[in-house]
VODO-54732 format. One line per 2 residues: number of its first residue (from 1); their letters; for each residue x, y, z of C-alpha. Coordinates in Angstrom, 2 decimals. Each point is the difference from the previous one (the first is absolute). Layout:
NUM) a) X/Y/Z; ...
This chain:
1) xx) -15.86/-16.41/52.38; 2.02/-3.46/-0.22
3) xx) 2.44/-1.49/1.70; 4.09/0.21/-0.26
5) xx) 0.56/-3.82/0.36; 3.81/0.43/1.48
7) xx) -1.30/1.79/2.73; -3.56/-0.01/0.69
9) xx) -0.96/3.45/-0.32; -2.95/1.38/-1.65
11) xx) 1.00/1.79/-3.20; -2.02/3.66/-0.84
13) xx) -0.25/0.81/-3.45; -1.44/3.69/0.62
15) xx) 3.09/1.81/-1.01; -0.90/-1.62/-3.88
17) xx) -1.10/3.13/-1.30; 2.45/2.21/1.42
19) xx) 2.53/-1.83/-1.31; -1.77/-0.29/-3.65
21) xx) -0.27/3.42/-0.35; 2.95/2.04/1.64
23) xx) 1.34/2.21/-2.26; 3.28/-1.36/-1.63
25) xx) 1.90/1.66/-2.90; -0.78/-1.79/-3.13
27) xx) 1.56/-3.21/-0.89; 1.21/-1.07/-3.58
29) xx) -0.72/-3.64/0.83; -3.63/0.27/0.17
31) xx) -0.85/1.84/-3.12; 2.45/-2.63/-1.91
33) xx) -0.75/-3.12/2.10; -4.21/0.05/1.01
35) xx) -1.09/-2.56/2.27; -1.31/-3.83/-1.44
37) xx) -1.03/-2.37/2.38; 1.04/-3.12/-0.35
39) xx) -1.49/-3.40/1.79; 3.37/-1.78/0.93
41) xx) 3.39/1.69/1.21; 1.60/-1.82/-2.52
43) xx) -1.24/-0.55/-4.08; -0.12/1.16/-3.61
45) xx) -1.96/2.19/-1.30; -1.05/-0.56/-3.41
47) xx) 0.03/3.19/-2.56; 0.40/0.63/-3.80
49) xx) 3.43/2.30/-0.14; 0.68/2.92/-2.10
51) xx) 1.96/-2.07/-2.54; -2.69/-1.90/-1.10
53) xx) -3.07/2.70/-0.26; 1.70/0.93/-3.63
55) xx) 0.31/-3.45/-1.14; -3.22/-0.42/-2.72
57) xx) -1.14/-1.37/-3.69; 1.65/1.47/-3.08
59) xx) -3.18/0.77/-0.71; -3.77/0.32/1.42
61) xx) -1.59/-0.50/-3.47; -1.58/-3.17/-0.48
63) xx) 0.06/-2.67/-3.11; -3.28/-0.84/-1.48
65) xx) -0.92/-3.66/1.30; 3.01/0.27/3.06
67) xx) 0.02/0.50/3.36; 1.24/3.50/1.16
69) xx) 3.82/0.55/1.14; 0.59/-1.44/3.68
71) xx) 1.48/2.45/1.83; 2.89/-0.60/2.41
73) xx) 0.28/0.78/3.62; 2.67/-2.07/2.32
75) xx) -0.75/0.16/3.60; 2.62/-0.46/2.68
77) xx) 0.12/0.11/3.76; 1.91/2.17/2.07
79) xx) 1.11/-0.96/3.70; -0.46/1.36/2.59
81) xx) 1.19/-0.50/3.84; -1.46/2.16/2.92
83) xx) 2.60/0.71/3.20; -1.67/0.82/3.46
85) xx) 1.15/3.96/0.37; -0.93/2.49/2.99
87) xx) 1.31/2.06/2.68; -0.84/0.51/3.42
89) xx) 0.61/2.24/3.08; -0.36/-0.08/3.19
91) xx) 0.02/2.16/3.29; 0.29/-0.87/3.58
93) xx) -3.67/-1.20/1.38; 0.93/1.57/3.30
95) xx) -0.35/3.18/-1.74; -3.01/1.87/-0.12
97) xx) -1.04/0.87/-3.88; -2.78/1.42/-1.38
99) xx) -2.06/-0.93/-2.99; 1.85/2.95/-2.15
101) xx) 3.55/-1.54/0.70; -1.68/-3.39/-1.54
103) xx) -0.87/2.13/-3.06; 3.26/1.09/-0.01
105) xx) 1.89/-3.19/-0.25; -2.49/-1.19/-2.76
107) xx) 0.91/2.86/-2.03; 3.66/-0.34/0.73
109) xx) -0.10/-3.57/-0.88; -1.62/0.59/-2.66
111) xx) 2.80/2.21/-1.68; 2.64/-2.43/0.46
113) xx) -2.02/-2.30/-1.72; -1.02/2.39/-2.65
115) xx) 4.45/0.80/-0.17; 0.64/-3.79/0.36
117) xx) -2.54/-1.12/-2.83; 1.39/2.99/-2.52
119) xx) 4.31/-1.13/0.30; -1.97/-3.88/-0.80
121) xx) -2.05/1.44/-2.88; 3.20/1.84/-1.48
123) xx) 1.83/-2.86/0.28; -2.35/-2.24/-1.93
125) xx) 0.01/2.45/-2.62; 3.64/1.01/-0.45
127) xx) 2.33/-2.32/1.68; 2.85/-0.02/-2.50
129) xx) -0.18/-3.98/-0.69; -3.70/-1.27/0.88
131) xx) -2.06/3.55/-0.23; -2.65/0.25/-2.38
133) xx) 1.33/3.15/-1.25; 3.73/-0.22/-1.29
135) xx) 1.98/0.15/-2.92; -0.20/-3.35/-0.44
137) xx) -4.07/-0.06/-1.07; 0.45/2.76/-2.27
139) xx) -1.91/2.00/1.84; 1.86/2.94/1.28
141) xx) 1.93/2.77/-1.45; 1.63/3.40/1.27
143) xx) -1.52/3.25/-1.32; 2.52/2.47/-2.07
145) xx) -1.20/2.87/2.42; -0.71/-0.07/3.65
147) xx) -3.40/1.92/0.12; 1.55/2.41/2.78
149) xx) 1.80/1.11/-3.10; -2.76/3.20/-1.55
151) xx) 1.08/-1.79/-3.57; -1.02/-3.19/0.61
153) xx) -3.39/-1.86/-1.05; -1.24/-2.06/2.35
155) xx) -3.37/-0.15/-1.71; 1.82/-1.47/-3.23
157) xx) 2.01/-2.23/2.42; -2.90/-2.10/1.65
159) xx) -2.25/0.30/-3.65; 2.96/-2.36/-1.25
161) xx) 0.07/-1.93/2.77; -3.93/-0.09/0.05
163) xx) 0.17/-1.00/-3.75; 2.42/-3.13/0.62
165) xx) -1.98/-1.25/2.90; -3.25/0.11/-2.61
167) xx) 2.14/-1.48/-2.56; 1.42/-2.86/2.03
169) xx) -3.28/-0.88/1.49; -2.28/-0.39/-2.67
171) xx) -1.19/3.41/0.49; -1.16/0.26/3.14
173) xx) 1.59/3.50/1.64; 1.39/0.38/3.30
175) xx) -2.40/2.18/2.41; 2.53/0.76/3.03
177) xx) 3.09/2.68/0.27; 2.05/-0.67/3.05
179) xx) 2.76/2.83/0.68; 1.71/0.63/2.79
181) xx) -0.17/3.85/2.14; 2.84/1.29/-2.15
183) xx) -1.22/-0.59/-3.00; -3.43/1.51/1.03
185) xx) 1.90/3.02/0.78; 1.55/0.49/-3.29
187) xx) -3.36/-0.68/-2.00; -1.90/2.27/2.33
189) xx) 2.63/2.87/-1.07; 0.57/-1.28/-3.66
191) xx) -1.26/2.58/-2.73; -1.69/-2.64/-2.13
193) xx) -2.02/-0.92/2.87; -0.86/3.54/0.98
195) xx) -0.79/0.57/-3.18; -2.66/-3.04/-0.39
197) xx) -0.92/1.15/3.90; 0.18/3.82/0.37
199) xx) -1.50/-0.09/3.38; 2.70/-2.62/1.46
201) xx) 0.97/2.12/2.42; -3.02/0.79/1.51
203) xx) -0.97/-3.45/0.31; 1.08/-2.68/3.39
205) xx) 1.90/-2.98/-0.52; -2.86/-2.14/-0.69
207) xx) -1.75/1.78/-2.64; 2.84/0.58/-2.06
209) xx) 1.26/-3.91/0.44; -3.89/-0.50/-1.70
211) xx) 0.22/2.52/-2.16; 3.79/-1.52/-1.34
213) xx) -1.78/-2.77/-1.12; -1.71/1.59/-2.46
215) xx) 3.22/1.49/-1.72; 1.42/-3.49/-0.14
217) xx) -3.03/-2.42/-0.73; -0.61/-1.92/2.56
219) xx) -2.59/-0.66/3.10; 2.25/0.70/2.62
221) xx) 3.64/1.50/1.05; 1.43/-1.12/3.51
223) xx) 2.31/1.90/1.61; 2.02/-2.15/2.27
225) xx) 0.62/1.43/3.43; 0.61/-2.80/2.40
227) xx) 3.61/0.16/1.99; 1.55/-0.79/2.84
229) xx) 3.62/1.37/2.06; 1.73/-1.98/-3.10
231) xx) -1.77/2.23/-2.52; -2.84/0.07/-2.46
233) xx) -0.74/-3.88/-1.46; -1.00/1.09/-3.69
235) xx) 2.97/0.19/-2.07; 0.92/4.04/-0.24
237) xx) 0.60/-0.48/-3.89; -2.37/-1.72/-0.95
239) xx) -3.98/-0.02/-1.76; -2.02/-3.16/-0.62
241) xx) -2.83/-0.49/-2.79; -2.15/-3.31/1.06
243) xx) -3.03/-1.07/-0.56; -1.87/-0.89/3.07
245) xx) -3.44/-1.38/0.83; -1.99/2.40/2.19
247) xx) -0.89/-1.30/3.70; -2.01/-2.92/0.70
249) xx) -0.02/-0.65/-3.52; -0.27/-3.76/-1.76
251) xx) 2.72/-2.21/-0.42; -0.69/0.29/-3.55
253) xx) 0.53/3.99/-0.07; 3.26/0.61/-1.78
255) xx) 2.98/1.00/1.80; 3.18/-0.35/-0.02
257) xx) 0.34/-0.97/3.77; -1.96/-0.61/3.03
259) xx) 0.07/-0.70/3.72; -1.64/-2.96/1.21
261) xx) -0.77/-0.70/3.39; -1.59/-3.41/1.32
263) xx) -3.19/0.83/0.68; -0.44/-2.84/2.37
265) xx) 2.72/1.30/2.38; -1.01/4.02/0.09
267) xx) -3.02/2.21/-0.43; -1.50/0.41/-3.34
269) xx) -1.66/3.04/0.67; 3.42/1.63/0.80
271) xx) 2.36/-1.47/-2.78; 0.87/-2.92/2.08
273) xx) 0.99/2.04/2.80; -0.27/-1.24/3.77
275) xx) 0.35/2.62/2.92; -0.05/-1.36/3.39
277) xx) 0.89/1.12/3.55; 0.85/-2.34/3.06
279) xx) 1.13/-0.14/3.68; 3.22/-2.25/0.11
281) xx) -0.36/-0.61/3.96; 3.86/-1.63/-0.17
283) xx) 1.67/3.22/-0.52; -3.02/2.31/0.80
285) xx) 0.02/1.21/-3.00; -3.01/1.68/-2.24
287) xx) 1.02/-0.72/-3.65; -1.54/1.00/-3.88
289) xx) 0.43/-1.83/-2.61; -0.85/0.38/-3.85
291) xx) 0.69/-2.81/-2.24; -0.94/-1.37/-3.36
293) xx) 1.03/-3.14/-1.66; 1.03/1.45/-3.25
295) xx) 2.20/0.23/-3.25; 0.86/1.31/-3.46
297) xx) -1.67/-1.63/-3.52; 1.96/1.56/-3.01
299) xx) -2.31/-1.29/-2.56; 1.61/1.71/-2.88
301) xx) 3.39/2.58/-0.31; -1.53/1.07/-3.12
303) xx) -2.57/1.86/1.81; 2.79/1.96/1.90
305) xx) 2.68/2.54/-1.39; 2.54/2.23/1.71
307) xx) 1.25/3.42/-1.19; 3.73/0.60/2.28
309) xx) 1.81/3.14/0.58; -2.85/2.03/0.16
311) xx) 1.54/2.61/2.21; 3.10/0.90/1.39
C-alpha cells in the first residue's frame, strides 16, 4: 500500500501480477528494445558502437625487443531522456464491481499500452528522417520477390541481410527476426519453408515461429500482432534483422537498441513498471493506472537492417 499524495487515498498494488502477466499478442518493441535500468531520468550511457569493434593493428605479431600493437577502441556516449508514460481508467465508485472487473481493466490497460508502446517503437525505428532504420544509414533495402510470391527466397533474402549486419559490425550477427502477421502467413505456406519444415502444417503458431528460426539463423522470430481500430502497428511490408540483448541482460550485452527505464521512479522487478489503483473521492471515481518512466537508446543502426516489400 502507499499513499496517492493529490488525494489522500491509500494506493493497492494487488492487481501487479494480473497486470504483468495478461496475455497480450506479442510486441516487436520488446524483443528489439529489452529493458536497462537506468539511475537518473535523464543521462548518457556510455557504449563502444559497432563502428569501432573492427577498428585493430595491422598486425598482432610482435617485433623482437617492442612492445606489442595497441589496439584501438573509441568509446562514446549515447543519450538518453526518459518521459513519464501510462494510462489509466476509471469507473464510477458508486458502482458496485467485483475483483474480476479489476482484472479486467488491468488487462485492458495493459493492451493499450502494449498497442501504444509498439506505433513508439516503429517509429524509432523507421520514421523516414530520424528512424534508425532508413535509407539514409544504409541499412535497408527492398527484396526482388515478395515471399508470398512461391518463387521467391526469403531464406537467401535475410542470409544477405544477416551477412551485412555481421560485416558492418565487426562480426557480431544479429539474433532477432521481426515480421509482421502477413509475412508469417506467406512463410508458413512458402515451399522452401515446407520443405526445410515438412510438418509446418501440423504445427501451432508458436512452434513454427521457433522452429523459423532455425531456417534463418537466428535465436528468435517475432511475429508482431499488436493493433488497435486504426490497424495493425508493425509495418505490413516489412521484416527486421537486429541484434538484441536478451532480458535483464548487462549494459554491456550487445545490441543494437534498448529500453531504459529509471529505475528509481518504477519497479525493477517488473521492467520499471508501476500499477496502482485509487479512490479519487472528488469525482467518486475508482481509477488504474500503469505507468513507467521510459524511453528508446539506439546504440548502434548497424546492428539493425530492414528487408521492404516483403509481401503484397
Amino acid at each position: 500500500m502507499s499513499v496517492n499524495w493529490t488525494s489522500g487515498a491509500q494506493i493497492r498494488r494487488d492487481l501487479l501480477d494480473a497486470f504483468i502477466e495478461a496475455a497480450t499478442p506479442q510486441a516487436a518493441y520488446r524483443a528489439i528494445f529489452s529493458p536497462l535500468p537506468v539511475p537518473s531520468r535523464v543521462g548518457s550511457v556510455k557504449v563502444a558502437p559497432f563502428s569501432s569493434i573492427s577498428v585493430a593493428p595491422t598486425s598482432i605479431n610482435r617485433a623482437p625487443n617492442t612492445e606489442y600493437n595497441e589496439a584501438v577502441l573509441s568509446l562514446t556516449s549515447v543519450l538518453y531522456e526518459c518521459t513519464d508514460v501510462g494510462l489509466q481508467m476509471s469507473m464510477d465508485i458508486a458502482q458496485e464491481y467485483p475483483t474480476n472487473v479489476e482484472m479486467a481493466m488491468a488487462q485492458s490497460l495493459r493492451y493499450k499500452l502494449e498497442t501504444a508502446a509498439e506505433a513508439i517503437g516503429v517509429d524509432v525505428l523507421f520514421n523516414p528522417t530520424t528512424g534508425a532504420v532508413r535509407s539514409a544509414n544504409g541499412n535497408t533495402t527492398a527484396v526482388s520477390t515478395p515471399w508470398n510470391n512461391p518463387d521467391s527466397n526469403p531464406v537467401g533474402d535475410v542470409a544477405q541481410a544477416y551477412e551485412t549486419i555481421a560485416e558492418k559490425s565487426g562480426g557480431i550477427t544479429p539474433n532477432t527476426l521481426v515480421i509482421g502477421q502477413a509475412a508469417f502467413v506467406a512463410l508458413k505456406q512458402h515451399p522452401e519453408v515446407i520443405y526445410r519444415m515438412p510438418a509446418t502444417i501440423l504445427k501451432g503458431d508458436a512452434e513454427v515461429a521457433q522452429a523459423l528460426s532455425g531456417v534463418f539463423g537466428v535465436e528468435n522470430v517475432v511475429v508482431s500482432r499488436v493493433a488497435d481500430e486504426t490497424g495493425v502497428k508493425w509495418p505490413r511490408d516489412t521484416a527486421l534483422l537486429a541484434v538484441t540483448a536478451p532480458a535483464n541482460s548487462l549494459a554491456s550485452t550487445p545490441a543494437a537498441c534498448r529500453l531504459v527505464y529509471w529505475s528509481d521512479d518504477g519497479d525493477i522487478s517488473r521492467e520499471g513498471w508501476l500499477v496502482e489503483t485509487y479512490d479519487k473521492e472528488e469525482t467518486r471515481s475508482h481509477i488504474i493506472r500503469a505507468r513507467r518512466n521510459a524511453g528508446y537508446l539506439v546504440i548502434s543502426n548497424r546492428g539493425l537492417y530492414g528487408l521492404t516489400s516483403v509481401v503484397t
